[in-house]
Every structure is written in C-alpha cells, then in structure tokens.
Jmol script that loads the backbone (N, CA, C; Angstrom):
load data "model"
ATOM      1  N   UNK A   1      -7.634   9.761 -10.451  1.00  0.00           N
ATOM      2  CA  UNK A   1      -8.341   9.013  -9.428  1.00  0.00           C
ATOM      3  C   UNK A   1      -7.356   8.082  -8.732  1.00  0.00           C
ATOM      4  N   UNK A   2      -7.341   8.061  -7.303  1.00  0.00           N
ATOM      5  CA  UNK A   2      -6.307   7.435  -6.829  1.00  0.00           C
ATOM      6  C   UNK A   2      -6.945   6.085  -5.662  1.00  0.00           C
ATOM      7  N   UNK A   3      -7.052   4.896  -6.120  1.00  0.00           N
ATOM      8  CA  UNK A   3      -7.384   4.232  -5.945  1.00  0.00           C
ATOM      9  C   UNK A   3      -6.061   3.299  -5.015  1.00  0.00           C
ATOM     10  N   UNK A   4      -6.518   3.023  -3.661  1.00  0.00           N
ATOM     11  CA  UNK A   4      -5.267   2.716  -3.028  1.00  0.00           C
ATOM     12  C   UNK A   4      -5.409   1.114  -2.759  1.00  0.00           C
ATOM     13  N   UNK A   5      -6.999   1.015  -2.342  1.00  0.00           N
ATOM     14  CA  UNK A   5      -7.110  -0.530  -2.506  1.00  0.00           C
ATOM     15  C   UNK A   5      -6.768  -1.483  -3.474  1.00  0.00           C
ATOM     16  N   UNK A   6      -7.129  -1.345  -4.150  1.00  0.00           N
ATOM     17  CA  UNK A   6      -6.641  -1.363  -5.748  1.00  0.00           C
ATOM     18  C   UNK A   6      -5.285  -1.309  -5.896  1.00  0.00           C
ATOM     19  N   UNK A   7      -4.416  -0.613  -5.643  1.00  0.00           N
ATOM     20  CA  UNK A   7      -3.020  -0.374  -6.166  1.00  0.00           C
ATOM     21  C   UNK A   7      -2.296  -1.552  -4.869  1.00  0.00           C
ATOM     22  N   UNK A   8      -2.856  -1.755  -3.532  1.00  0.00           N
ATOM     23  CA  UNK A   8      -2.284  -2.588  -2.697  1.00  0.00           C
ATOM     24  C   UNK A   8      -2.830  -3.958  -2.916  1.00  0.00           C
ATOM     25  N   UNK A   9      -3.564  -4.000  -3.731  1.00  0.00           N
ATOM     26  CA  UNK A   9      -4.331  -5.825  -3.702  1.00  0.00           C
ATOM     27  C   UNK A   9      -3.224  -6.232  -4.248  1.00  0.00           C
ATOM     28  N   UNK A  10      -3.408  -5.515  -5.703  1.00  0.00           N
ATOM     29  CA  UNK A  10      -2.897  -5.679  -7.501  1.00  0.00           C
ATOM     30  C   UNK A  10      -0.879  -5.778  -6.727  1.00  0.00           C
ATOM     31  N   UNK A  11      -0.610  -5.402  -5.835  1.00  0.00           N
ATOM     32  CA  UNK A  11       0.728  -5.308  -5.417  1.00  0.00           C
ATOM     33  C   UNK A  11       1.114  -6.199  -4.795  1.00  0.00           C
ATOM     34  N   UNK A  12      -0.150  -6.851  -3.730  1.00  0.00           N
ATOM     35  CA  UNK A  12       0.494  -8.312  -2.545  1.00  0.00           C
ATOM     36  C   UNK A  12       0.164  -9.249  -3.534  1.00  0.00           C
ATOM     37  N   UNK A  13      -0.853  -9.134  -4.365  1.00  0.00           N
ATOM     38  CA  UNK A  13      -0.858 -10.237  -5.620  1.00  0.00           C
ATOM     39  C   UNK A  13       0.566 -10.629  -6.809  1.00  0.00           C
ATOM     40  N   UNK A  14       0.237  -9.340  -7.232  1.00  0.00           N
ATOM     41  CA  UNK A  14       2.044  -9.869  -7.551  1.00  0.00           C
ATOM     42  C   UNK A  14       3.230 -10.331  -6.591  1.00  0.00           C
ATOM     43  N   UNK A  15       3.317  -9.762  -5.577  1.00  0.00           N
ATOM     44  CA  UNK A  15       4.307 -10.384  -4.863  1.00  0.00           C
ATOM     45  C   UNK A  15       4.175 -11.953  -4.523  1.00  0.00           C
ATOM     46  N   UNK A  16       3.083 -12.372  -3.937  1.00  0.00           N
ATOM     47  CA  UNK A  16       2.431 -13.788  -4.173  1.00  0.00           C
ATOM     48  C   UNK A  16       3.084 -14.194  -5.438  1.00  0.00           C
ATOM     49  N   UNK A  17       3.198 -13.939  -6.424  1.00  0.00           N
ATOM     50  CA  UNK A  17       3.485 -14.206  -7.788  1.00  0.00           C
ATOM     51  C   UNK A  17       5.088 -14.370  -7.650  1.00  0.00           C
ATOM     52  N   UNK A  18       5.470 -13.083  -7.463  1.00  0.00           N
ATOM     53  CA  UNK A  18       7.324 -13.714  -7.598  1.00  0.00           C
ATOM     54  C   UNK A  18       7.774 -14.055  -6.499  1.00  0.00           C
ATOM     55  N   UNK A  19       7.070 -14.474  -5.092  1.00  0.00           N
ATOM     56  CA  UNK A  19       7.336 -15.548  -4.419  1.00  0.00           C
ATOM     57  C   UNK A  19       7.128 -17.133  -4.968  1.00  0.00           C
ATOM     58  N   UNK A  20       6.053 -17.501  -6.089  1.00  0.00           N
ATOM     59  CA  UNK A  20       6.113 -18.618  -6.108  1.00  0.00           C
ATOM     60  C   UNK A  20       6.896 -18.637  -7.503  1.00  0.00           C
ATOM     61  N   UNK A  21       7.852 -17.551  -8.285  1.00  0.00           N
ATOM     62  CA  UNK A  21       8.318 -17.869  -9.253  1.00  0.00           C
ATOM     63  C   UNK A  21       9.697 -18.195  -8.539  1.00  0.00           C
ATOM     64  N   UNK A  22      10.385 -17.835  -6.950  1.00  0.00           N
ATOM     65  CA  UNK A  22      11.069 -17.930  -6.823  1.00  0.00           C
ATOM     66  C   UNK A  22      11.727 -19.318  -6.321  1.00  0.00           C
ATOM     67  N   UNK A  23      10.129 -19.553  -5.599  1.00  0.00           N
ATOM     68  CA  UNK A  23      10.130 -20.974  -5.293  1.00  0.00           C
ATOM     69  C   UNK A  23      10.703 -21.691  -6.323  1.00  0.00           C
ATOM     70  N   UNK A  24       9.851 -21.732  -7.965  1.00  0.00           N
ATOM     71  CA  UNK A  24      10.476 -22.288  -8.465  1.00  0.00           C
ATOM     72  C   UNK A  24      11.542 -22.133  -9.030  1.00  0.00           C
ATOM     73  N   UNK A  25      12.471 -21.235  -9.097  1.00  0.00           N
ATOM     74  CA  UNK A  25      13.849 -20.847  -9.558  1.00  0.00           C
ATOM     75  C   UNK A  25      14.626 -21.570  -8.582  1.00  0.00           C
ATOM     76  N   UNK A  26      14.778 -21.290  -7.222  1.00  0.00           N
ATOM     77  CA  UNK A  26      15.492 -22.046  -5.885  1.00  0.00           C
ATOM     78  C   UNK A  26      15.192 -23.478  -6.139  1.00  0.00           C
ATOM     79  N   UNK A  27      14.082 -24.101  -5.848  1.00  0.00           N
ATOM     80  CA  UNK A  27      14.066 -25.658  -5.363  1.00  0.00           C
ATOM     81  C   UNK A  27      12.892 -26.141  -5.892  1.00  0.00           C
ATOM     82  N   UNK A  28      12.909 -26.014  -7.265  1.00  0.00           N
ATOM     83  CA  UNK A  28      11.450 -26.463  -8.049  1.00  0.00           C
ATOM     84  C   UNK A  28      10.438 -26.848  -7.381  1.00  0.00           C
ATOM     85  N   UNK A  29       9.731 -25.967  -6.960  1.00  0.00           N
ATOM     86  CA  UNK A  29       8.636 -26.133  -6.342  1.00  0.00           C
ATOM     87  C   UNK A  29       7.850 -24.895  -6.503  1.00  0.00           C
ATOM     88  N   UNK A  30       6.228 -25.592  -7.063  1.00  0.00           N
ATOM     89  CA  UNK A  30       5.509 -24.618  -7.836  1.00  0.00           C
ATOM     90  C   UNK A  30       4.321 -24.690  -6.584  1.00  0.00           C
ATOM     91  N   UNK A  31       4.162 -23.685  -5.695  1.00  0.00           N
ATOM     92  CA  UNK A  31       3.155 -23.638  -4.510  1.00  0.00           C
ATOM     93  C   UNK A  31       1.713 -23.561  -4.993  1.00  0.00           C
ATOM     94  N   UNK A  32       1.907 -22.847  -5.902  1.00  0.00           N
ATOM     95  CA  UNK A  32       0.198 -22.202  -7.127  1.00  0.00           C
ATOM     96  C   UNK A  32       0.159 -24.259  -7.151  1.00  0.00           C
ATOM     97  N   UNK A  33       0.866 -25.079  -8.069  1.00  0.00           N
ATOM     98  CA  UNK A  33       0.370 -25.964  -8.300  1.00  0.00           C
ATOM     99  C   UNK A  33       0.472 -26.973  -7.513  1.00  0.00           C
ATOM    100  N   UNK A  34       1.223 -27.119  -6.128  1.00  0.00           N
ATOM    101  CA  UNK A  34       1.075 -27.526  -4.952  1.00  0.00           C
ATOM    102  C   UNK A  34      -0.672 -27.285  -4.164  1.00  0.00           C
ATOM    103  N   UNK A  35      -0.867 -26.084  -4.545  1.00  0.00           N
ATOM    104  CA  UNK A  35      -2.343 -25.594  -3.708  1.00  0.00           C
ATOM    105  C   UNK A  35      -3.353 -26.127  -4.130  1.00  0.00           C
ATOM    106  N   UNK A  36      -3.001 -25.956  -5.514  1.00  0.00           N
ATOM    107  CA  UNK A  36      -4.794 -25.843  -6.426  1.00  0.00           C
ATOM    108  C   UNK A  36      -4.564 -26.891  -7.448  1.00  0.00           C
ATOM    109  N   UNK A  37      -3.281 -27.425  -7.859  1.00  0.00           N
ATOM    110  CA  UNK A  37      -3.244 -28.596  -8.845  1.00  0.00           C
ATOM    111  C   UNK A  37      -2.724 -28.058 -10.301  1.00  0.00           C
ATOM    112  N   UNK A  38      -2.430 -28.769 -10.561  1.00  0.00           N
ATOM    113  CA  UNK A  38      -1.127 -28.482 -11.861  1.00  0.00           C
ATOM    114  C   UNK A  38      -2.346 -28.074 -13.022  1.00  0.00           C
ATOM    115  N   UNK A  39      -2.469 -26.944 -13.385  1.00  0.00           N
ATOM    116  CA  UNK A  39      -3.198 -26.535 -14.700  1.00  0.00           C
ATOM    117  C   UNK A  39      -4.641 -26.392 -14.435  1.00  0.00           C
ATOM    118  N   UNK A  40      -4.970 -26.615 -13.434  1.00  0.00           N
ATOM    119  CA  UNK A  40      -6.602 -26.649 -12.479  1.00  0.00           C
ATOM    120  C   UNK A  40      -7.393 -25.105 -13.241  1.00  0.00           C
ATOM    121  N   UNK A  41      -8.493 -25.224 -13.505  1.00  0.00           N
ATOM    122  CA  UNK A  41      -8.980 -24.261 -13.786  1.00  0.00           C
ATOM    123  C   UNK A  41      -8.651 -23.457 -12.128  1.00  0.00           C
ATOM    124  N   UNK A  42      -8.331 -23.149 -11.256  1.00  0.00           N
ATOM    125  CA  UNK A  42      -8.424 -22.879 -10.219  1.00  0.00           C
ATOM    126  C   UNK A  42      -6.926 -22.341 -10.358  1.00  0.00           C
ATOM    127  N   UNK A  43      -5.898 -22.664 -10.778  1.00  0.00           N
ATOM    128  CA  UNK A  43      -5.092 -22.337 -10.814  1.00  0.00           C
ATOM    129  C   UNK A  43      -4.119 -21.443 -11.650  1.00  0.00           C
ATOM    130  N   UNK A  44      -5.135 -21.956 -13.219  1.00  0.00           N
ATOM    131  CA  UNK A  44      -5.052 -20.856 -14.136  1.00  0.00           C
ATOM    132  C   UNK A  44      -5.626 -19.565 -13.565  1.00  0.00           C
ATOM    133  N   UNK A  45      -6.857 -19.629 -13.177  1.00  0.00           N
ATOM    134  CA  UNK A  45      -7.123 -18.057 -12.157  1.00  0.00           C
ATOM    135  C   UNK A  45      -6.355 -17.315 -11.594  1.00  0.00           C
ATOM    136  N   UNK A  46      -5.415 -18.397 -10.953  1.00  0.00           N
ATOM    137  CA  UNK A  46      -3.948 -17.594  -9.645  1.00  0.00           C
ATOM    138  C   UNK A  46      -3.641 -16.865 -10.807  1.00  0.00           C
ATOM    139  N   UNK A  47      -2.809 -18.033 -12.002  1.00  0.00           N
ATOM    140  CA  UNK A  47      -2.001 -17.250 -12.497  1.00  0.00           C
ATOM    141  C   UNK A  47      -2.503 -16.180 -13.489  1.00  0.00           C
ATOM    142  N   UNK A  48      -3.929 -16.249 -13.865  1.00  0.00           N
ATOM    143  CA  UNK A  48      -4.368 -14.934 -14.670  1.00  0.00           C
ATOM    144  C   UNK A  48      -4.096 -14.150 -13.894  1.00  0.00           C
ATOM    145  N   UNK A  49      -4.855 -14.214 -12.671  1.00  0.00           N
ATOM    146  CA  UNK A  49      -4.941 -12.754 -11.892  1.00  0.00           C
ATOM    147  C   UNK A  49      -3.000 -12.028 -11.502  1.00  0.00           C
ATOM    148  N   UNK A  50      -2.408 -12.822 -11.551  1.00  0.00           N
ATOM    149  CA  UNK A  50      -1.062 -12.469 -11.092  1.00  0.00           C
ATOM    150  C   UNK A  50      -0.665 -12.056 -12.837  1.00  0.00           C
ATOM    151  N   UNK A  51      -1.255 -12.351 -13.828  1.00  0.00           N
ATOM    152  CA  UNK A  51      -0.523 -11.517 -14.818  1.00  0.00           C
ATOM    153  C   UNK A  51      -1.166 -10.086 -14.540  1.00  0.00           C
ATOM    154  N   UNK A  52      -2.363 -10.594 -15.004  1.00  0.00           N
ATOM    155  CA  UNK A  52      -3.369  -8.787 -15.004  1.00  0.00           C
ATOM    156  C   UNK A  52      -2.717  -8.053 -13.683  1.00  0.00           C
ATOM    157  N   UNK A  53      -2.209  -8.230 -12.929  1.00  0.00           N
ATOM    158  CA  UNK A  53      -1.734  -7.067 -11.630  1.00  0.00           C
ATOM    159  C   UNK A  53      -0.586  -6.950 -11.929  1.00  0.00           C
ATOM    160  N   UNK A  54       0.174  -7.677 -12.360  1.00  0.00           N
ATOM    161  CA  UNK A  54       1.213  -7.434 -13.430  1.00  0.00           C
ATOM    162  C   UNK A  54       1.351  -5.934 -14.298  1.00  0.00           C
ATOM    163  N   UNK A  55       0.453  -6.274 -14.687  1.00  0.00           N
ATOM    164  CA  UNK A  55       0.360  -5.161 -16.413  1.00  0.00           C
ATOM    165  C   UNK A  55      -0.370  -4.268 -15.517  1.00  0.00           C
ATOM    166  N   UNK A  56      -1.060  -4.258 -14.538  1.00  0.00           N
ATOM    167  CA  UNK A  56      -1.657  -3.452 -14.101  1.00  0.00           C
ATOM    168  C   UNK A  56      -1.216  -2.009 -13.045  1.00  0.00           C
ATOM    169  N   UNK A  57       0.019  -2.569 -12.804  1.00  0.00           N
ATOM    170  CA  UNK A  57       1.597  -2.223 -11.645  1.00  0.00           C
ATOM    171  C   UNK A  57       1.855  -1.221 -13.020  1.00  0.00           C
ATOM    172  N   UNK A  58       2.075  -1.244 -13.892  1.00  0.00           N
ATOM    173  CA  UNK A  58       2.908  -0.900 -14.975  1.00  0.00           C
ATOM    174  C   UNK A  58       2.038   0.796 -15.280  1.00  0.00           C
ATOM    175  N   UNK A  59       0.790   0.862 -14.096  1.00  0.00           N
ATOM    176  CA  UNK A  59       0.310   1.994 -14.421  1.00  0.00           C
ATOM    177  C   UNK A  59       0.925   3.299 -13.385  1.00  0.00           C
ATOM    178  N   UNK A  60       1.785   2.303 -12.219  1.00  0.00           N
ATOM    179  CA  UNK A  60       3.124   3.112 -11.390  1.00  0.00           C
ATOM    180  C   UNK A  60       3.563   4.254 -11.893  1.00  0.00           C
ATOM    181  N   UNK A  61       4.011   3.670 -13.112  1.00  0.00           N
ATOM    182  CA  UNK A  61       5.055   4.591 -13.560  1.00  0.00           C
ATOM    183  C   UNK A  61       4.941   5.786 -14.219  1.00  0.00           C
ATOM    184  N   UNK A  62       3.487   6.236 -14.603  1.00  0.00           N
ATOM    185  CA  UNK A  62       2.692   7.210 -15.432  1.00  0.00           C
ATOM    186  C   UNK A  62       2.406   7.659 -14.404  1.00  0.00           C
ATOM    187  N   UNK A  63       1.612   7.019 -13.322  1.00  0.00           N
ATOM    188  CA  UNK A  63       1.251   8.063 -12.006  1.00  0.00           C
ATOM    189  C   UNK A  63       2.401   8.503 -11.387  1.00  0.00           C
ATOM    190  N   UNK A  64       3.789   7.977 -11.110  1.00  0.00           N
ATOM    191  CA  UNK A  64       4.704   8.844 -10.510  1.00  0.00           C
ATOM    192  C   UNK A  64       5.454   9.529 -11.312  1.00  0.00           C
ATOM    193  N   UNK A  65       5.504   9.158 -12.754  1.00  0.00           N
ATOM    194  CA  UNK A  65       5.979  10.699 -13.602  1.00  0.00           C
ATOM    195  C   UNK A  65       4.855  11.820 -13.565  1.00  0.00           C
ATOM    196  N   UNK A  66       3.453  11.640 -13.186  1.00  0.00           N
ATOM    197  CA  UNK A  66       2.855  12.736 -13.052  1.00  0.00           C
ATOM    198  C   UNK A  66       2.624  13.515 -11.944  1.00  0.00           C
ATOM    199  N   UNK A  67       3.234  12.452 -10.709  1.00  0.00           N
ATOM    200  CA  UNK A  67       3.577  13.350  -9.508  1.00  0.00           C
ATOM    201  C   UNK A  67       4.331  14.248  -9.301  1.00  0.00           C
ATOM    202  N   UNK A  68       5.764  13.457 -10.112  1.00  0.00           N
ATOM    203  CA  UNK A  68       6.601  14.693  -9.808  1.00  0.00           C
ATOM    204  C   UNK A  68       6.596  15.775 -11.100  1.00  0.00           C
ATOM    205  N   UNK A  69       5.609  16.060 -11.550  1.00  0.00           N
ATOM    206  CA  UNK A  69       5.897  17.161 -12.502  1.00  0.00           C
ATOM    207  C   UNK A  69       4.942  18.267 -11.696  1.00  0.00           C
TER     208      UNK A  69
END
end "model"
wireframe off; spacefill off
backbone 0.3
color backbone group
C-alpha cells in the first residue's frame, strides 16, 4: 500500500526536526522551545511527533529494497 501523503507529511516533519536540531548545533537556539515553551506539553508533541516520523522514514528502506527487486 503506497501511501504518499503519509510518506510526505512524516518527511517535512522530520525535516522541521533537523532544522531545529541544527539551529541548535550552529547558535543554540531551540525554535520548538522558542514557539511553544521549554518542555510545554505543546512542545513535547513537536517533539513526539518528529520522533514517530523518524522511526517511521525508516520504513524507506524496506519499500525501496522491494522496488528494486
């Protein structure tokens, strides 16, 4: 089943994600806790949802070893 919405949310969501990890690597600055507040239930959300699309990306790699076979 090839779900594309899904595979593009779960994808600009992570990127959202290692844009604000980069933020903080460059010039300590955490935008997630700039937005929504340092540890905010609101903000733990960002960052749940940016793990789960995380682990969820990781299903890439089973669907394109089964493409090209």
């Amino acid at each position: 089943m090839d779900n594309k919405v899904l595979d593009y949310t779960a994808l600009t969501i992570s990127i959202i994600g290692a844009v604000n990890w980069g933020l903080i690597g460059f010039f300590d600055f955490n935008l997630v806790a700039f937005l929504f507040g340092s540890m905010t239930w609101l903000s733990r959300i960002v960052y749940a949802l940016v793990g789960l699309c995380g682990l969820y990306l990781f299903t890439f790699y089973a669907r394109r070893d089964r493409a090209e076979a």
